[in-house]
C-alpha positions in Angstrom: 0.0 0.0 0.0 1.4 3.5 -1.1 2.6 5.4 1.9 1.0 8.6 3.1 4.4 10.7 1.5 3.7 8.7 -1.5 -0.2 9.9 -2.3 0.8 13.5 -1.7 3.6 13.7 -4.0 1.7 12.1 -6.5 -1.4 14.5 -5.6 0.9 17.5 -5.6 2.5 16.5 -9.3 -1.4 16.0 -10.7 -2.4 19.3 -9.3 1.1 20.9 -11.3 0.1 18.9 -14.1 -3.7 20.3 -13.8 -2.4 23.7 -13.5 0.2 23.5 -16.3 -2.3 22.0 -18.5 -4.4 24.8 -17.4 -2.1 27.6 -17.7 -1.5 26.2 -21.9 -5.3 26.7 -22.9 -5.5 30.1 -21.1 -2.2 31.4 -22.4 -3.1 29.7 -26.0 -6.6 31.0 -25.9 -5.1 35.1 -25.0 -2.4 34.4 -27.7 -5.2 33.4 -30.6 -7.5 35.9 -29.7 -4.8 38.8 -29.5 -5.9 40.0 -26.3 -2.7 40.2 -24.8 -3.4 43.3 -22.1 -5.6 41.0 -20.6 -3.4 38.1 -20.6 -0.5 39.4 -19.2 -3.1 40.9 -16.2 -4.0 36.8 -15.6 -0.1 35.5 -16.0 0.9 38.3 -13.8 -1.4 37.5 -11.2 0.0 33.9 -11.7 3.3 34.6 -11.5 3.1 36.6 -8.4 1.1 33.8 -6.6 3.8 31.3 -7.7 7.3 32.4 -9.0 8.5 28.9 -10.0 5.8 28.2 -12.6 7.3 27.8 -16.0 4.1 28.1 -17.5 3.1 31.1 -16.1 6.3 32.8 -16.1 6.7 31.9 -20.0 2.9 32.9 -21.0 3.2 36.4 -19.2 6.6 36.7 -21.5 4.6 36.2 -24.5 2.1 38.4 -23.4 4.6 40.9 -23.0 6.6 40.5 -26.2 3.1 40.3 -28.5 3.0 44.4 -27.2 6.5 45.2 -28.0 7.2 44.9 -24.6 10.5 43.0 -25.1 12.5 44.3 -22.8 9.5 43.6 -19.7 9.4 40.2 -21.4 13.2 39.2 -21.3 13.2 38.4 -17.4 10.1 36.4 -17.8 11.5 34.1 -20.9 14.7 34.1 -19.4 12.9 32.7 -16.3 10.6 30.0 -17.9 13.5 28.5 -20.3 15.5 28.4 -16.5 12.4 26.7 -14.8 12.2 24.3 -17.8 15.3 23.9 -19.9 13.9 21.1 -21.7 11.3 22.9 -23.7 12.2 24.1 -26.8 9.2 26.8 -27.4 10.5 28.5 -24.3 14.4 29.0 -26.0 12.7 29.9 -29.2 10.9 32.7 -27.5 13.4 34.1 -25.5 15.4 34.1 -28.9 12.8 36.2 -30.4 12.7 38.5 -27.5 16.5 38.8 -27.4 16.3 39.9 -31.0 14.0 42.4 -30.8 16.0 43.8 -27.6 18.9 43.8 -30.0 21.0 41.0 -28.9 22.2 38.9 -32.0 24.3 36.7 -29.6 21.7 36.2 -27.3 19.5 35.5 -29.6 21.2 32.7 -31.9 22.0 31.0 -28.6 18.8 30.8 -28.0 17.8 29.5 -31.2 20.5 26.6 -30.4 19.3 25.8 -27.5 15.7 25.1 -28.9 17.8 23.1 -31.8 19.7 21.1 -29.2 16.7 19.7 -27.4 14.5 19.0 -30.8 16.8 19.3 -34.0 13.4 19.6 -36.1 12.3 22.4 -34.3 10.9 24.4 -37.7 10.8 27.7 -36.3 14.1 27.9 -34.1 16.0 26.6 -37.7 14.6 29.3 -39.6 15.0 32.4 -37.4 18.7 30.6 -37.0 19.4 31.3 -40.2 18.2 35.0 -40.5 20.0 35.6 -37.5 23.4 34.4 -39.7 21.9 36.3 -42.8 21.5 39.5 -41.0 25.0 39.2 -38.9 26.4 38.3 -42.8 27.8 35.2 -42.0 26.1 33.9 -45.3 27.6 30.4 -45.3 26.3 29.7 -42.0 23.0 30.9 -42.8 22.7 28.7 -46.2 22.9 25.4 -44.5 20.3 26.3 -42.2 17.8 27.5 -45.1 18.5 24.4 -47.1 17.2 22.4 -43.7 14.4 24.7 -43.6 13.4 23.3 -47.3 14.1 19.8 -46.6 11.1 19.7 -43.9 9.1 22.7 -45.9 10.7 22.5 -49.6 7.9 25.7 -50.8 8.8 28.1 -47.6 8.7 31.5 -48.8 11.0 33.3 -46.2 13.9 30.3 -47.2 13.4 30.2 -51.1 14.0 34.0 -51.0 16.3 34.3 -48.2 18.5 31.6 -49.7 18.2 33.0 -53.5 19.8 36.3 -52.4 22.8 34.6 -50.4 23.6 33.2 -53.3 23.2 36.1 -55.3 24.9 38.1 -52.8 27.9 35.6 -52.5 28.4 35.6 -56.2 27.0 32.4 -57.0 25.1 33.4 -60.2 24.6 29.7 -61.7 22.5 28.6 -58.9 21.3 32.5 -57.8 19.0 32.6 -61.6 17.4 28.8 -60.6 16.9 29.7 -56.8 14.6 33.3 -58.0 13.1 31.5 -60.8 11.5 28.6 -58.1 10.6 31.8 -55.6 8.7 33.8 -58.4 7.2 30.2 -59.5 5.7 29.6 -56.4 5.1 33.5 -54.9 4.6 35.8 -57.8 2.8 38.3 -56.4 3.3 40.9 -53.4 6.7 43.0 -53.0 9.4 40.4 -51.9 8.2 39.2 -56.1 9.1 42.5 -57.1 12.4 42.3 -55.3 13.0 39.0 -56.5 11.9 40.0 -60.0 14.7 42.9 -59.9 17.6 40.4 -58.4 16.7 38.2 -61.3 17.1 40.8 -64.2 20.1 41.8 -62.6 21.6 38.7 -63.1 20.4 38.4 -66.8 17.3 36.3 -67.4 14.2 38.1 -67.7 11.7 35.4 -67.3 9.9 37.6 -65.2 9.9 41.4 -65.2 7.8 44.1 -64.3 5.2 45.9 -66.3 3.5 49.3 -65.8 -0.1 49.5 -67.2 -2.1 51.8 -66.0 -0.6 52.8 -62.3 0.0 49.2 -61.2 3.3 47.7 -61.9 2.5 44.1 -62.8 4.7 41.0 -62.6 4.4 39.0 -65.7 6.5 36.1 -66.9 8.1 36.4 -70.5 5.4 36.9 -73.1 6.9 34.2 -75.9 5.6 32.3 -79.2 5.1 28.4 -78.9 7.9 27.0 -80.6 6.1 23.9 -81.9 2.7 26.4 -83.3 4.3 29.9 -83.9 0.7 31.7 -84.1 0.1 30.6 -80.2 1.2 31.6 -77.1 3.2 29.3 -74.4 1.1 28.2 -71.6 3.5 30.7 -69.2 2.4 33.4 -71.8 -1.2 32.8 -71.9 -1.2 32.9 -67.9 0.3 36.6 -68.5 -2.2 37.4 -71.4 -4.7 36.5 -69.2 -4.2 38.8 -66.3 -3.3 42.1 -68.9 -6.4 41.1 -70.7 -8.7 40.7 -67.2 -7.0 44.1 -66.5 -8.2 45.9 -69.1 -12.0 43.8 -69.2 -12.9 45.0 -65.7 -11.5 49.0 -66.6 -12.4 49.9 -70.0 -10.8 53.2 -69.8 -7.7 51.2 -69.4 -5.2 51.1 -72.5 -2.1 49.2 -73.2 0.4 49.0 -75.7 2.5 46.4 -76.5 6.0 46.4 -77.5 7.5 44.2 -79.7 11.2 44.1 -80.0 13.2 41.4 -82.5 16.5 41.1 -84.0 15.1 39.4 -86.6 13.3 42.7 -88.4 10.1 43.9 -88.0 7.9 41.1 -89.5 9.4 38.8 -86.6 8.6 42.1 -84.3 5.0 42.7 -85.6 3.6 39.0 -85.8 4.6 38.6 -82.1 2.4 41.8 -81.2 -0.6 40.8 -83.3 -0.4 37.1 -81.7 -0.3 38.7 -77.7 -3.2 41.4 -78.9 -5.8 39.0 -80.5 -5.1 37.0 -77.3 -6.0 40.0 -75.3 -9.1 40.5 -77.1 -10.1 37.4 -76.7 -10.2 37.1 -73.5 -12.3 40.3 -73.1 -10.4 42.9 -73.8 -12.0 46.2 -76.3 -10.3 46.7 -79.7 -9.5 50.3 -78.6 -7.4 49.7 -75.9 -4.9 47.9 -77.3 -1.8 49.5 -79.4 1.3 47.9 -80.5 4.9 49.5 -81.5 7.3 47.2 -82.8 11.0 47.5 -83.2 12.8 45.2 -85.6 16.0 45.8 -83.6 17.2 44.2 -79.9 15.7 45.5 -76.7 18.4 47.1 -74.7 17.7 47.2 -71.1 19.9 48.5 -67.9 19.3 45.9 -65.0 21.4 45.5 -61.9 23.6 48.4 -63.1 24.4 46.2 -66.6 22.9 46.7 -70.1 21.4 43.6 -71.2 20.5 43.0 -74.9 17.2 40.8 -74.9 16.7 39.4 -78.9 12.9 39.2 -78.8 11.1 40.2 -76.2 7.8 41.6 -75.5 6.8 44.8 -73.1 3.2 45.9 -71.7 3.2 49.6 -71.3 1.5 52.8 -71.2 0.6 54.2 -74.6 2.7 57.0 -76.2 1.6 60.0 -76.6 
């Protein structure tokens, strides 16, 4: 028969199991429903009626940190990763609120902390790696991206993070491939745009940007079919089709297209008719569509270069 020391240290572990248990859903349910003032009111509380809880030292911490609070928070993370070293979430945290305190070392200790107890730990890999990125230490960051993909092979903030190392550290061969899978997966929004410009920089102009109307709009290269010369590549179509939407939903809306090729202006002119009978097809007016066509090279200036594209294709504002 268990002795009487016995049931009460198993009674006093069940209630710190209850409580921890307890302390999760409250802290989870604050955190999900952004109401951190009131959250950190309830951990404080906690907190103050027992100093030693992990729980509620790590979930005022949060509380705290969620309201740019991160210097308030720091004593509170630092606490609950002390209380209970073997949770990675707590390191992770008190990572984050060392880097927004400004403490890069701190920080990426942190990070490999969280690592050290659970080497899959998604989110401690990643901010590992911008840590590296933003302290320039570019070959210790790449590693930690490519483990990033492994476990998440489509994750936005690695496919662009490690395309511009690679950029960045002069490796141009696997920089162009690296964009390209970034603007395949994430074309729209302003990290595209900066991904778009990296690209063109380094030469290849499968995407670019195109102003029509106000809106500058990511398009991939506008190109013939190479096995039916009177149709469009799939890629192409896709573009067509958001020009042509574009200017179906504004009819005051006009574009002109610009055909460049080296090979004269036949070459130059067919291309445009092909991409403006697409357009009005898919709904766009006969009246807003122009085209200008150049039997000559387009020569454009990208990543302080000048690039000589033989056929290409460019939506734009009309001329005057």
């Amino acid at each position: 028969m268990p002795s009487v020391r016995t049931l009460l240290l198993l009674a006093v572990m069940s209630f710190m199991v209850a409580a921890c248990g307890t302390s999760r859903i409250v802290g989870n349910y604050y955190l999900r429903t952004d109401d951190y003032s009131k959250g950190a009111a309830h951990f404080r509380k906690q907190v103050a009626e027992n100093p030693r809880s992990a729980m509620a030292n790590y979930y005022l911490g949060r509380m705290l940190l969620a309201q740019n609070k991160a210097g308030e928070a720091l004593p509170y993370l630092e606490q609950a990763a002390s209380l209970d070293s073997g949770e990675e979430e707590h390191w992770f945290w008190l990572g984050v609120a060392r880097w927004a305190d400004g403490d890069m070392q701190g920080e990426r200790e942190a990070y490999q902390k969280a690592l050290a107890i659970d080497p899959k730990f998604f989110p401690a890999r990643l901010y590992l790696a911008h840590n590296y990125k933003n302290a320039g230490r570019f070959d210790e960051a790449l590693p930690h991206y490519d483990k990033v993909l492994v476990e998440a092979p489509l994750h936005p903030d690695a496919l662009f993070n490690r395309a511009d190392i690679l950029q960045n550290t002069g490796k141009r061969g696997l920089a162009v491939p690296a964009w390209k899978k970034y603007l395949d997966n994430y074309p729209d929004g302003s990290w595209a745009r900066e991904a778009s410009l990296a690209l063109n920089g380094l030469g290849d102009f499968t995407y670019r940007i195109h102003v029509i109307g106000v809106r500058q709009i990511l398009l991939q290269k506008i190109a013939l079919d190479s096995a039916s010369p009177r149709k469009l590549t799939k890629e192409s179509k896709e573009s067509t089709d958001v020009v042509a939407s574009m200017l179906k939903d504004d009819p005051d809306l006009q574009v002109e297209i610009a055909s460049y090729d080296d090979a004269g202006e036949s070459a130059a002119r067919d291309r445009a008719e092909v991409v403006r009978n697409e357009l009005l097809k898919n709904g766009a007016r006969p009246g807003q569509v122009d085209i200008a066509v150049y039997g000559r090279p387009e020569i454009i200036r990208a990543g302080g270069e000048i690039h000589t594209l033989d056929d290409s294709v460019v939506f734009r504002n009309p001329r005057p």
